[in-house]
C-alpha positions as CSV (number, residue, x, y, z in Angstrom):
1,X,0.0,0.0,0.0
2,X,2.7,2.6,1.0
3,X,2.7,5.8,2.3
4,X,1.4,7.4,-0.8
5,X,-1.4,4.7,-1.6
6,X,-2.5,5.5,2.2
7,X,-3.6,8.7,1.5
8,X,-7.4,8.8,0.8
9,X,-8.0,5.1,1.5
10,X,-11.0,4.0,3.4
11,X,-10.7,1.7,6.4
12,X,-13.6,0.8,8.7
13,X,-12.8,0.3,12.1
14,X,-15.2,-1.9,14.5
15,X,-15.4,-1.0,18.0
16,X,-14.4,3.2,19.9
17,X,-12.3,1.4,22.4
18,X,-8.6,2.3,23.0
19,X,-7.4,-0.1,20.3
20,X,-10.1,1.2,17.5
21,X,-9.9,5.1,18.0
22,X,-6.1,4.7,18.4
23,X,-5.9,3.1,15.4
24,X,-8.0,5.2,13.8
25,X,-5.9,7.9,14.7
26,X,-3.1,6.8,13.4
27,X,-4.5,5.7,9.9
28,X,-5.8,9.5,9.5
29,X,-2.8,10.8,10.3
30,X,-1.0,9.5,7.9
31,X,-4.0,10.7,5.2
32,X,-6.3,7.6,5.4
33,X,-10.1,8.1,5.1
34,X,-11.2,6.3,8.0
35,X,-14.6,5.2,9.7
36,X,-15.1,3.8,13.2
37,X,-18.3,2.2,14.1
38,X,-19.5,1.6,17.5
39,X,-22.3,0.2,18.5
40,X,-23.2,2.3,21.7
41,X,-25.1,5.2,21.6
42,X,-22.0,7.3,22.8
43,X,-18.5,7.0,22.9
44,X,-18.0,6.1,26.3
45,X,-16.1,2.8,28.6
46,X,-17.5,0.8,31.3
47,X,-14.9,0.5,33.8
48,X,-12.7,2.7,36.0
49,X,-9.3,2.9,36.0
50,X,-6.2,2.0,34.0
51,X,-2.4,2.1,34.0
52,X,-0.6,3.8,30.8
53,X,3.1,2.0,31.7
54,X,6.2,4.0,29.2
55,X,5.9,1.7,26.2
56,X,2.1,2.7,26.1
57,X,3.0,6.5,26.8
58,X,5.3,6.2,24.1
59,X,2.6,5.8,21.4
60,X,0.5,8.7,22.5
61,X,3.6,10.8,22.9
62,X,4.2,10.2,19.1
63,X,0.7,10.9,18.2
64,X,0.8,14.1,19.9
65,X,-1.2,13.4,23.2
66,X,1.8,13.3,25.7
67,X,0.7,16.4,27.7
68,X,-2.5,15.6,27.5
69,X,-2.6,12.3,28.9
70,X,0.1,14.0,31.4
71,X,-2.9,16.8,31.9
72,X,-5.8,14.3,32.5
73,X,-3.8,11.1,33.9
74,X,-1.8,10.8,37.1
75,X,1.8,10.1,37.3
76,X,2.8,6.8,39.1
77,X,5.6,7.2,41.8
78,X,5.6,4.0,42.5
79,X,4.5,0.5,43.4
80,X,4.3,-1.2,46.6
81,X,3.4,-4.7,47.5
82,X,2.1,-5.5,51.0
83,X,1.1,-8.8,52.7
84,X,-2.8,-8.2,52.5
85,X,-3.3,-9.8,55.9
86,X,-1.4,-8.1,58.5
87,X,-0.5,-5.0,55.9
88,X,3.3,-5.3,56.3
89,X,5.1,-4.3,53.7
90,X,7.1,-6.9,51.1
91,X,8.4,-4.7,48.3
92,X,8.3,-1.2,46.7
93,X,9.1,-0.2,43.3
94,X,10.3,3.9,42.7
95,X,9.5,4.7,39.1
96,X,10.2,8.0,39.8
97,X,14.1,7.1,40.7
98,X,14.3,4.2,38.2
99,X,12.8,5.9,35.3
100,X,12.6,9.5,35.7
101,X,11.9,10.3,32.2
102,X,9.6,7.7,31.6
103,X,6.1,8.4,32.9
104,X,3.6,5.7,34.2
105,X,0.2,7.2,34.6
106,X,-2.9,6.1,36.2
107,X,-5.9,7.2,34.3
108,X,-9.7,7.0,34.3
109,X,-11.1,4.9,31.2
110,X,-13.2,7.4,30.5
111,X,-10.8,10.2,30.4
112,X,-8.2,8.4,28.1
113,X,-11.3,7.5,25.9
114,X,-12.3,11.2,25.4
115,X,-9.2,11.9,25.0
116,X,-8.6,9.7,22.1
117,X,-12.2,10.1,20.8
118,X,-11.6,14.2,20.5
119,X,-8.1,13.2,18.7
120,X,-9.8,11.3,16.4
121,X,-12.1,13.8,15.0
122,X,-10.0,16.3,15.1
123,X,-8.1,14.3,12.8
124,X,-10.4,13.9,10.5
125,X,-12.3,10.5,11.4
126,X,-15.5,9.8,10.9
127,X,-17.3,7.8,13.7
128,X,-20.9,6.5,13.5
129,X,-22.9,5.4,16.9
130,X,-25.3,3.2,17.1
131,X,-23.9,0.3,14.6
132,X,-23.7,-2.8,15.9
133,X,-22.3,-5.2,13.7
134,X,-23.3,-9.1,14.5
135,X,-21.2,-11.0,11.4
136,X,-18.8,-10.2,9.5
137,X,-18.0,-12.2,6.1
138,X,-14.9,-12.7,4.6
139,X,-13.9,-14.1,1.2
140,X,-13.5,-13.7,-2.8
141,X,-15.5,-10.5,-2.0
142,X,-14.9,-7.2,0.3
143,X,-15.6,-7.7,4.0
144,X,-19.0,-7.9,4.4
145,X,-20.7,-6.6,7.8
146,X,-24.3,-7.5,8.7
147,X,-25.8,-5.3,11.5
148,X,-28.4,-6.3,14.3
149,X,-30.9,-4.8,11.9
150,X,-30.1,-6.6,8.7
151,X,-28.7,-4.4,7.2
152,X,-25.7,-5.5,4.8
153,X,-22.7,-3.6,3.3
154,X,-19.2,-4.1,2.4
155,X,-15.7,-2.1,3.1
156,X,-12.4,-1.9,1.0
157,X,-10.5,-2.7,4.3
158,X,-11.5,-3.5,7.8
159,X,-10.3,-3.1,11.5
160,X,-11.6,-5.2,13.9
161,X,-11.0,-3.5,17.0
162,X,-14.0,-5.1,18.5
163,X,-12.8,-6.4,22.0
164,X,-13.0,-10.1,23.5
165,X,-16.8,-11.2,21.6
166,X,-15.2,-10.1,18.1
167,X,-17.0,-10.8,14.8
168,X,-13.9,-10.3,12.9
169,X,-12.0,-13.0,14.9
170,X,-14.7,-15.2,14.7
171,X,-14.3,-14.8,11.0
172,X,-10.9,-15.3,10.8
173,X,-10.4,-18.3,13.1
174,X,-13.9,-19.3,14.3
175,X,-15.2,-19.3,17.1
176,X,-13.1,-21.1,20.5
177,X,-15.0,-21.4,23.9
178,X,-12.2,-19.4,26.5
179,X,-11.4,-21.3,29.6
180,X,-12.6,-19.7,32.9
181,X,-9.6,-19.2,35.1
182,X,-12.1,-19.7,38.6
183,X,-11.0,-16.2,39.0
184,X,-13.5,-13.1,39.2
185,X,-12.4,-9.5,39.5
186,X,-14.3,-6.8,40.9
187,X,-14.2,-3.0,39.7
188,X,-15.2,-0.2,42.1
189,X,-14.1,3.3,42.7
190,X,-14.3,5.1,45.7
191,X,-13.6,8.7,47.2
192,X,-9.6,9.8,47.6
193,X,-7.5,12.5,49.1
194,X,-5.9,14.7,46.8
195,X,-2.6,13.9,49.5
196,X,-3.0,10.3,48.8
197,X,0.5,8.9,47.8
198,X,0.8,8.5,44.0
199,X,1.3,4.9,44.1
200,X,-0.2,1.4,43.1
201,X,-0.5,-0.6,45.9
202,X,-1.0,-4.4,45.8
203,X,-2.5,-6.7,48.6
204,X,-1.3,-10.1,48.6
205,X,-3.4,-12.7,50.6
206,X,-4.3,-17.0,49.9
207,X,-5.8,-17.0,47.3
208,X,-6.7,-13.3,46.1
209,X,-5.5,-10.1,45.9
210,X,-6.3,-6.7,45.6
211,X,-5.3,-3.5,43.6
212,X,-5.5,0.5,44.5
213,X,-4.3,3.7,43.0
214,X,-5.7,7.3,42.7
215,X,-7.4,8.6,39.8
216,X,-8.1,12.0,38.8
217,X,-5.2,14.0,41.2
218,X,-6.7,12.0,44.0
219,X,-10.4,12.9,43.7
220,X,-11.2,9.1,43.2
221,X,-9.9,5.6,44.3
222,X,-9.6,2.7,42.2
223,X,-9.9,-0.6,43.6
224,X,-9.4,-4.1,42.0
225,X,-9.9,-7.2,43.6
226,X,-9.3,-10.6,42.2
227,X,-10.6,-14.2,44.4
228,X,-10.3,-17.1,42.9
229,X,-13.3,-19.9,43.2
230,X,-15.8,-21.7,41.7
231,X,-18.7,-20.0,41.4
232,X,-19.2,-19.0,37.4
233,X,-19.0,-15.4,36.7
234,X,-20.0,-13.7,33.2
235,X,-17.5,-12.2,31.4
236,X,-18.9,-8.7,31.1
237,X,-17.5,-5.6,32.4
238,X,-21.3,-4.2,33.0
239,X,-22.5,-6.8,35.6
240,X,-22.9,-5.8,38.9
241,X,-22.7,-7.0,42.3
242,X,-23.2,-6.8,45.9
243,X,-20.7,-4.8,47.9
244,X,-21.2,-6.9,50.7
245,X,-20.0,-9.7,48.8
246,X,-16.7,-7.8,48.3
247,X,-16.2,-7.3,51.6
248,X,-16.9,-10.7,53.2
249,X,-14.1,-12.1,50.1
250,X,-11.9,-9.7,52.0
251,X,-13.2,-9.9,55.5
252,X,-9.4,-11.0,56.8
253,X,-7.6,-8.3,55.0
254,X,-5.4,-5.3,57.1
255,X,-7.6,-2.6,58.2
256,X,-7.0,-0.4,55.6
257,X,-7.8,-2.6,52.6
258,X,-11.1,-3.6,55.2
259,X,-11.8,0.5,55.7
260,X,-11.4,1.3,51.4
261,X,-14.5,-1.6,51.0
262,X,-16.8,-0.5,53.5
263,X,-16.7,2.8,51.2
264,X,-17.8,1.1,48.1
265,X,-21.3,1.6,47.2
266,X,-21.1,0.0,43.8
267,X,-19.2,-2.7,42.2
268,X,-19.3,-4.7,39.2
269,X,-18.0,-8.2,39.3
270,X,-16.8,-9.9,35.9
271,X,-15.1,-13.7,35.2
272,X,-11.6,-13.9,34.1
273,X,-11.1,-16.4,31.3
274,X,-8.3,-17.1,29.1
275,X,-8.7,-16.5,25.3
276,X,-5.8,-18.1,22.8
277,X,-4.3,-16.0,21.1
278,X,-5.9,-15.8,17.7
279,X,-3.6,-18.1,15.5
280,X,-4.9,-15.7,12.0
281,X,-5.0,-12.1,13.0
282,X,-5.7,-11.1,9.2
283,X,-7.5,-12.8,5.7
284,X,-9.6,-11.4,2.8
285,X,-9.0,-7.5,4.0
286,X,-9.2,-7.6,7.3
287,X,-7.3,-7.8,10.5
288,X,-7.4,-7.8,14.4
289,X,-6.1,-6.0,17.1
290,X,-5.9,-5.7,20.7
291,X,-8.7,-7.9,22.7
292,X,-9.4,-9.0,19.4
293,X,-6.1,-10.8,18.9
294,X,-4.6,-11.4,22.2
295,X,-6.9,-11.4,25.2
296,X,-5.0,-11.4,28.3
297,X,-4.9,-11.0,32.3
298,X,-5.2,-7.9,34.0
299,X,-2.1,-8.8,35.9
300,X,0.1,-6.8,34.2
301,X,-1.5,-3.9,33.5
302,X,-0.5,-4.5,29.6
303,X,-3.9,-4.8,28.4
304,X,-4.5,-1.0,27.2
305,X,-0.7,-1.0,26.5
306,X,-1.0,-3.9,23.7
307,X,-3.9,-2.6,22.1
308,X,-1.8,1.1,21.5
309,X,1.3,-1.0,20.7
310,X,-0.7,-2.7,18.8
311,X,-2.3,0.6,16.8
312,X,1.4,2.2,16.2
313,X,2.7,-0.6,14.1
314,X,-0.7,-2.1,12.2
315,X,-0.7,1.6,11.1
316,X,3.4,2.1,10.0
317,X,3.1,-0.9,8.6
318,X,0.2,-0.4,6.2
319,X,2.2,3.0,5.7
320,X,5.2,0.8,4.9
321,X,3.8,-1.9,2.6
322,X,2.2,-1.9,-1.2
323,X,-0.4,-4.3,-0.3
324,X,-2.7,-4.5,2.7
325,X,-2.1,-8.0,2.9
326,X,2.0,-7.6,3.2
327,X,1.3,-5.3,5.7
328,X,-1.1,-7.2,7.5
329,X,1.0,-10.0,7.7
330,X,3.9,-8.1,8.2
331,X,1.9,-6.5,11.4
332,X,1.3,-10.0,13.2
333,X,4.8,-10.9,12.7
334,X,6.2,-8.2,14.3
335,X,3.6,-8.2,17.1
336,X,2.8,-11.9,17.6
337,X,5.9,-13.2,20.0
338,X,5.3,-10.1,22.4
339,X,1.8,-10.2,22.6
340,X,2.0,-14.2,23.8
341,X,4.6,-13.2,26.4
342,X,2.9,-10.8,27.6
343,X,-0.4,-13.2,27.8
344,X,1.7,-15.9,29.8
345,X,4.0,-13.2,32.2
346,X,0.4,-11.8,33.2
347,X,-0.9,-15.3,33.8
348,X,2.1,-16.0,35.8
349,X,1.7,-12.8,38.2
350,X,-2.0,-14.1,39.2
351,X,0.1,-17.4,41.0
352,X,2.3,-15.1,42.7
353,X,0.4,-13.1,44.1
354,X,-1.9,-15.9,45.8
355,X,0.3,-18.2,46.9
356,X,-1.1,-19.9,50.2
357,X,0.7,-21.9,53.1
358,X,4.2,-22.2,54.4
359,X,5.5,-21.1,50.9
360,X,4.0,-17.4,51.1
361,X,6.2,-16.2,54.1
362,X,9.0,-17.5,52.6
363,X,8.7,-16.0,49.1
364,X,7.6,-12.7,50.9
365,X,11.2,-12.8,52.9
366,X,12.6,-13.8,49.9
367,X,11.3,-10.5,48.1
368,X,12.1,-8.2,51.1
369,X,15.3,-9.4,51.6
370,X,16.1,-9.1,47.6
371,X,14.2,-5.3,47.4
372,X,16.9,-4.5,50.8
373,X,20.0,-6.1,49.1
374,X,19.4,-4.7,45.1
375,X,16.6,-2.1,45.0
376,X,16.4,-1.7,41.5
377,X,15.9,-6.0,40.9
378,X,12.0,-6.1,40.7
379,X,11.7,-3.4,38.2
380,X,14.8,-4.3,36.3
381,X,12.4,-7.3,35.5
382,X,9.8,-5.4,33.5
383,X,12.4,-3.6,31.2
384,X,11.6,-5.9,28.4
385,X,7.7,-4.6,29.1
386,X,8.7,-1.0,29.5
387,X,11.5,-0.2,27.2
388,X,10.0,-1.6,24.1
389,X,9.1,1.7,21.8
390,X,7.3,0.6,18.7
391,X,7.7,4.3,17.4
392,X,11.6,3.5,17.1
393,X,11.8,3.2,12.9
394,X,12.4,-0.5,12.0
């Protein structure tokens, strides 16, 4: 396609989530004629908060939205884990020290997708509310979308940007029933201090954990707490549940974990499965993205990351190729190995924070002795996570 054959072609994007507007972005940017469709009635994401780590700052930085997300967001000083039961302290992480000129913000969903949304028209992107797409058709032919209300069209190229139910994976690969992890998170937000101390703080207990970190300069607190059992939860972010039911899943935590859940007055509750990663990201003019391709864990806070990773290079490379399909491929190639590693590192952090019996006070020692001895080891570990910058050329 190249840079030049870019300019003034149409794409369709499915879904105004992070991966589809950033996306869509970028495309327009670089002079394509682009179309998002979303199926709400407004832009808008169910949820709370979210952690932009340097590798995802780095594509927003090259798209022009540094400040902004520095305006809106909340810089990260650092990350501290605690033994949830008696609150004592295991480990602490200074990003300010360690990476000084490498921001980690904390950022309301909501906020980053306004952000993105007003970047997108401004840059020329057409988006349509209000289209839900149920199939999507691939073959000898354009892709074909069908809506809930029959209607049928067809696109030159399309984006599936469409989050974990995607119609364009399904037509790529099928579709695969995920595995429920017997893990459920819930989502809340509560009120803050604006003195609050600008950092993620993780709770480690048998068998669950939970999450915290200000939002908005410390006008709101979001919490995240994972328990793993039996009990079958839906895997939508919109279901709700009782706070009371929070509480009692962390009725032995410290005192402060036990005072931040008697504020919460509403929660949702969603199931964690785990989703493949989509062995054909791309066929017949269209390709997948973020959620779409490569579900993953929220234990690494990657999942907003991959999706503008994800964005960056779909979009240099269809910049870079003469056909969609060499950049397409091109696109999973270069994504495909990172995007699995980063699936089975966050599946791996979900272990290690609820590890039970005579083995958690020893790998808790373990950790404080380590975070005494070197400082810098547990964030050394995430520089292959951090440092990558997909803006780099080549």
């Amino acid at each position: 396609m190249g840079r030049a054959m870019l300019i003034g072609q149409r794409i369709t994007v499915l879904g105004a989530g992070i991966a589809g507007l950033t996306v869509a972005i970028a495309l327009a940017r670089r002079g394509a004629q682009v179309t998002v469709l979303e199926q709400a009635e407004a832009i808008r994401e169910v949820g709370a908060g979210l952690q932009i780590s340097p590798n995802g700052a780095t594509v927003l930085k090259a798209l022009g939205l540094g400040e902004e997300l520095t305006r809106i967001g909340t810089r990260a000083a650092g990350v501290l884990l605690y033994d949830g039961l008696g609150g004592g302290p295991v480990l602490g992480m200074d990003l300010i020290r360690q990476r000084p000129d490498q921001p980690y913000v904390f950022i309301h969903r909501a906020d980053l997708i306004e952000m993105l949304a007003s970047a997108a028209r401004a840059s020329g992107v057409q988006v349509r509310l209000l289209q839900q797409v149920t199939q999507v058709t691939l073959g000898d032919h354009p892709p074909r979308l069908t809506t809930a209300q029959g209607a049928l069209s067809e696109v030159p190229l399309l984006v599936g940007a469409d989050g974990l139910h995607s119609p364009v994976r399904a037509a790529l690969n099928g579709r695969v029933a995920p595995f429920f992890t017997r893990q459920v998170a819930w989502r809340a937000l509560i009120p803050c201090r604006p003195d609050e101390p600008r950092v993620a703080e993780v709770f480690m207990g048998p068998g669950r954990h939970l999450v915290s970190y200000p939002l908005r300069h410390g006008q709101l607190r979001n919490i995240v707490a994972v328990e793993e059992r039996h009990r079958w939860a839906d895997e939508s972010w919109s279901a709700t549940d009782d706070p009371l039911a929070l509480r009692l899943a962390f009725q032995a935590f410290c005192p402060r974990v036990r005072g931040w859940l008697e504020q919460v007055q509403a929660v949702n509750l969603w199931g964690l499965f785990r989703h493949p990663v989509a062995a054909r990201w791309h066929g017949n003019g269209a390709v997948i993205l973020g959620d779409a391709a490569h579900p993953t864990l929220p234990f690494l806070a990657q999942g907003a990351n991959m999706a503008l990773e994800d964005a960056w290079v779909l979009a240099a490379q269809l910049a870079a190729h003469d056909s969609a399909e060499a950049a397409f491929a091109a696109y999973q190639r270069a994504r495909e190995t990172r995007v699995a590693r980063i699936v089975e590192a966050a599946t791996a952090n979900a272990r290690n924070y609820h590890l039970r019996g005579a083995i958690r006070p020893l790998a808790h020692m373990a950790l404080r002795v380590a975070g005494t001895l070197v400082p810098d080891f547990a964030l050394k570990r995430f520089d292959w996570i951090y440092d990558h910058d997909v803006t780099l050329p080549g």
